[in-house]
N, C-alpha and C positions, 0 to 999 in steps of 0.2 A: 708256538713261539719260534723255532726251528723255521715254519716253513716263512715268517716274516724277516727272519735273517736273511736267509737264503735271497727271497727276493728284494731286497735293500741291495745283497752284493750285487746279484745279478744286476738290479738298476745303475748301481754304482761302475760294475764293469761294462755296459752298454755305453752307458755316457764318456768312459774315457777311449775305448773303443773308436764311437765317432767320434770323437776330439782326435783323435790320432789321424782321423781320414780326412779333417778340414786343415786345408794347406798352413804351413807358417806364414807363409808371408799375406799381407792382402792391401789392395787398395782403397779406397772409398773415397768417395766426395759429395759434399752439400753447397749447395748455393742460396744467395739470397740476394736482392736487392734491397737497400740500404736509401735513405734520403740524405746524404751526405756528398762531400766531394770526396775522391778517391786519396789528395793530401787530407784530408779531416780522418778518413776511417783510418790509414796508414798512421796518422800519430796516435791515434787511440789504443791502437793496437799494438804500435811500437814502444808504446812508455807501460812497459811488460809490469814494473813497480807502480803503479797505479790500478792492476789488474783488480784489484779488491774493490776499487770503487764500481766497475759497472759487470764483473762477472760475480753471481752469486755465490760460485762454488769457490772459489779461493777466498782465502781468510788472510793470507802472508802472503809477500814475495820479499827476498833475502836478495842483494844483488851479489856477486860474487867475482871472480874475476876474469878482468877482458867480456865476453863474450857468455857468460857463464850466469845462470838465475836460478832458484830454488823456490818453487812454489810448493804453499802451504794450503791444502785444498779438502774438500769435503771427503775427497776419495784417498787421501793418502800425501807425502811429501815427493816430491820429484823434481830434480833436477833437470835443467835443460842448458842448451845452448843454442844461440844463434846462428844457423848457415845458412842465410839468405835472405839480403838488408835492399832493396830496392824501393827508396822513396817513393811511396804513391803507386807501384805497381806491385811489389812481392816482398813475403818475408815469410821465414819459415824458421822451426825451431828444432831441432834432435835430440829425445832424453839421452842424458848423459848418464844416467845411471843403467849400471851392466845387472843388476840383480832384482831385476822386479817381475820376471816372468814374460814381458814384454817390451818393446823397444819400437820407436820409429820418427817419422818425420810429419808436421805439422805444416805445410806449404799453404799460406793465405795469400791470393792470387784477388787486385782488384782490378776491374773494368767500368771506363765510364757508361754507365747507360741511360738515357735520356735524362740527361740532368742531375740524375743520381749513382750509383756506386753500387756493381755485383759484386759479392765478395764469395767468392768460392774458395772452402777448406778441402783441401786434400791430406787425407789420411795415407801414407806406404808407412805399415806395420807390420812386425810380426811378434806372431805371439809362440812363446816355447814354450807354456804352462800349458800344459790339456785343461783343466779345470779353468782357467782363463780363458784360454781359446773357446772351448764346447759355450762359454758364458758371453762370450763378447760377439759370436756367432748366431746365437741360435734364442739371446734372454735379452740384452742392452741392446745389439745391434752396432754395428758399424759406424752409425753416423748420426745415432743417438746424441754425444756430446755436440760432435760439429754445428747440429740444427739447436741446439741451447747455447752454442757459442754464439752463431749467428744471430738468433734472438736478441742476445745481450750488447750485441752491437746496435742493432736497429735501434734498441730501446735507449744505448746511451745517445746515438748521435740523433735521434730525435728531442732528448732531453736536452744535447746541446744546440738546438735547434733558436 
Protein backbone atom coordinates (compact mmCIF):
# COMPACT_ATOMS: atom_id res chain seq x y z
CA UNK A 1 0.00 0.00 0.00
CA UNK A 2 3.06 2.39 0.87
CA UNK A 3 4.70 1.71 -2.27
CA UNK A 4 1.16 2.75 -4.34
CA UNK A 5 1.26 5.95 -2.36
CA UNK A 6 4.43 6.84 -2.92
CA UNK A 7 4.01 6.44 -6.68
CA UNK A 8 0.69 8.44 -7.04
CA UNK A 9 2.93 11.23 -5.28
CA UNK A 10 5.67 10.73 -7.26
CA UNK A 11 3.18 10.90 -10.46
CA UNK A 12 1.39 13.77 -8.94
CA UNK A 13 4.80 15.71 -8.45
CA UNK A 14 6.19 14.89 -12.12
CA UNK A 15 2.98 16.29 -13.57
CA UNK A 16 3.29 19.57 -11.66
CA UNK A 17 7.05 19.57 -12.29
CA UNK A 18 6.38 19.75 -16.19
CA UNK A 19 3.48 22.07 -15.73
CA UNK A 20 5.88 24.30 -14.19
CA UNK A 21 8.30 23.98 -17.45
CA UNK A 22 5.49 24.66 -20.03
CA UNK A 23 5.54 28.45 -20.44
CA UNK A 24 2.34 30.73 -19.15
CA UNK A 25 1.79 32.32 -21.92
CA UNK A 26 0.89 30.61 -25.51
CA UNK A 27 -0.57 31.31 -28.74
CA UNK A 28 -2.52 28.98 -30.95
CA UNK A 29 -4.73 29.35 -34.01
CA UNK A 30 -7.29 27.22 -36.05
CA UNK A 31 -8.80 27.95 -39.27
CA UNK A 32 -11.55 26.94 -41.33
CA UNK A 33 -13.38 27.99 -44.33
CA UNK A 34 -16.93 28.60 -44.00
CA UNK A 35 -19.76 28.89 -47.17
CA UNK A 36 -20.96 32.24 -45.92
CA UNK A 37 -20.17 35.89 -46.60
CA UNK A 38 -17.65 37.46 -44.28
CA UNK A 39 -20.78 40.14 -43.11
CA UNK A 40 -22.98 36.81 -42.44
CA UNK A 41 -20.19 34.91 -40.17
CA UNK A 42 -19.33 38.58 -38.48
CA UNK A 43 -23.19 38.82 -37.32
CA UNK A 44 -23.31 35.37 -36.36
CA UNK A 45 -20.68 35.71 -34.23
CA UNK A 46 -21.15 39.26 -33.17
CA UNK A 47 -24.80 38.65 -31.75
CA UNK A 48 -22.63 36.86 -28.63
CA UNK A 49 -26.61 36.55 -26.96
CA UNK A 50 -27.60 34.14 -29.44
CA UNK A 51 -24.40 31.96 -28.85
CA UNK A 52 -26.81 29.18 -27.48
CA UNK A 53 -28.51 28.69 -30.71
CA UNK A 54 -25.61 27.43 -32.76
CA UNK A 55 -22.72 26.70 -30.13
CA UNK A 56 -23.39 23.43 -28.39
CA UNK A 57 -21.34 24.24 -25.29
CA UNK A 58 -23.11 27.40 -24.02
CA UNK A 59 -26.43 26.99 -22.39
CA UNK A 60 -26.71 31.03 -21.20
CA UNK A 61 -25.38 34.38 -22.17
CA UNK A 62 -26.28 37.24 -19.64
CA UNK A 63 -25.56 40.57 -21.34
CA UNK A 64 -23.92 42.97 -18.97
CA UNK A 65 -22.65 46.25 -19.14
CA UNK A 66 -21.11 48.38 -22.23
CA UNK A 67 -18.97 45.87 -23.72
CA UNK A 68 -19.40 43.17 -21.01
CA UNK A 69 -21.15 39.28 -21.37
CA UNK A 70 -21.33 36.39 -19.20
CA UNK A 71 -21.49 33.07 -20.72
CA UNK A 72 -22.98 30.08 -19.20
CA UNK A 73 -21.28 26.99 -20.69
CA UNK A 74 -20.56 23.30 -20.44
CA UNK A 75 -17.22 24.07 -18.92
CA UNK A 76 -18.05 26.51 -16.39
CA UNK A 77 -19.30 30.53 -16.24
CA UNK A 78 -17.05 33.18 -17.52
CA UNK A 79 -17.10 36.50 -18.26
CA UNK A 80 -15.79 38.33 -21.05
CA UNK A 81 -15.61 41.51 -22.85
CA UNK A 82 -15.31 42.93 -26.16
CA UNK A 83 -11.78 44.44 -27.46
CA UNK A 84 -12.23 44.16 -31.02
CA UNK A 85 -15.45 45.05 -33.15
CA UNK A 86 -14.49 45.30 -36.99
CA UNK A 87 -17.55 44.51 -39.04
CA UNK A 88 -16.97 41.66 -41.37
CA UNK A 89 -13.21 41.45 -40.74
CA UNK A 90 -12.36 41.16 -36.69
CA UNK A 91 -13.70 40.77 -33.35
CA UNK A 92 -12.17 39.50 -30.47
CA UNK A 93 -13.22 38.84 -26.81
CA UNK A 94 -10.80 39.06 -23.13
CA UNK A 95 -12.11 37.01 -20.13
CA UNK A 96 -12.81 39.38 -17.71
CA UNK A 97 -12.56 37.40 -14.88
CA UNK A 98 -9.05 37.50 -12.84
CA UNK A 99 -9.64 34.18 -10.82
CA UNK A 100 -10.04 31.21 -12.99
CA UNK A 101 -6.55 29.91 -13.33
CA UNK A 102 -6.40 31.25 -16.69
CA UNK A 103 -6.99 34.23 -18.81
CA UNK A 104 -6.74 35.56 -22.49
CA UNK A 105 -7.93 36.83 -25.74
CA UNK A 106 -10.28 35.14 -28.42
CA UNK A 107 -9.24 37.15 -31.89
CA UNK A 108 -11.86 35.88 -34.85
CA UNK A 109 -10.03 37.14 -37.98
CA UNK A 110 -12.32 36.79 -41.35
CA UNK A 111 -11.14 36.57 -44.90
CA UNK A 112 -12.99 36.48 -48.17
CA UNK A 113 -12.04 33.14 -49.99
CA UNK A 114 -13.47 32.26 -53.13
CA UNK A 115 -16.81 33.07 -52.56
CA UNK A 116 -16.79 31.88 -49.14
CA UNK A 117 -15.27 33.02 -45.64
CA UNK A 118 -11.82 31.81 -43.67
CA UNK A 119 -12.53 32.25 -40.29
CA UNK A 120 -9.38 31.80 -38.20
CA UNK A 121 -9.49 31.86 -34.04
CA UNK A 122 -6.57 32.87 -32.38
CA UNK A 123 -5.92 31.91 -28.94
CA UNK A 124 -2.92 34.40 -26.68
CA UNK A 125 -3.33 32.78 -23.31
CA UNK A 126 -2.04 32.25 -20.40
CA UNK A 127 -2.44 29.86 -17.91
CA UNK A 128 -1.29 30.17 -14.09
CA UNK A 129 -2.71 27.01 -12.78
CA UNK A 130 -0.04 23.98 -13.26
CA UNK A 131 -2.81 21.54 -13.22
CA UNK A 132 -4.46 23.56 -16.03
CA UNK A 133 -1.79 24.29 -17.90
CA UNK A 134 -0.05 20.42 -17.64
CA UNK A 135 -4.11 19.76 -18.94
CA UNK A 136 -4.68 22.31 -21.67
CA UNK A 137 -0.99 21.34 -22.96
CA UNK A 138 -0.53 17.92 -23.03
CA UNK A 139 -4.81 16.33 -22.58
CA UNK A 140 -7.39 19.03 -24.58
CA UNK A 141 -4.85 20.76 -26.40
CA UNK A 142 -4.65 24.12 -27.69
CA UNK A 143 -7.07 24.50 -30.28
CA UNK A 144 -9.29 21.60 -29.23
CA UNK A 145 -12.31 24.41 -28.56
CA UNK A 146 -11.25 26.82 -31.54
CA UNK A 147 -11.74 23.58 -34.20
CA UNK A 148 -15.48 22.88 -32.26
CA UNK A 149 -15.98 26.72 -32.59
CA UNK A 150 -15.23 26.56 -36.05
CA UNK A 151 -17.41 23.58 -36.79
CA UNK A 152 -20.34 25.30 -35.16
CA UNK A 153 -20.00 28.00 -37.35
CA UNK A 154 -19.91 26.07 -40.63
CA UNK A 155 -22.75 24.08 -39.38
CA UNK A 156 -24.86 27.45 -38.55
CA UNK A 157 -24.22 29.31 -41.72
CA UNK A 158 -24.91 26.39 -43.79
CA UNK A 159 -28.07 25.94 -41.90
CA UNK A 160 -28.65 29.62 -42.71
CA UNK A 161 -27.93 28.82 -46.16
Amino acid sequence: MKIVLVVIILVVAALFIVAALIPKHHSASASRVVRAAPADVYALIRDVANAPQWRSDVTRVELLDGNRFREHAKYGVVTYEIVDDKPSQSFATRIADKNLGYTGTWTYRLAPENGSTRVTITEDGEVSNLFFRFMSRFVFGYTTTMEKTLAAIAAACDTRR
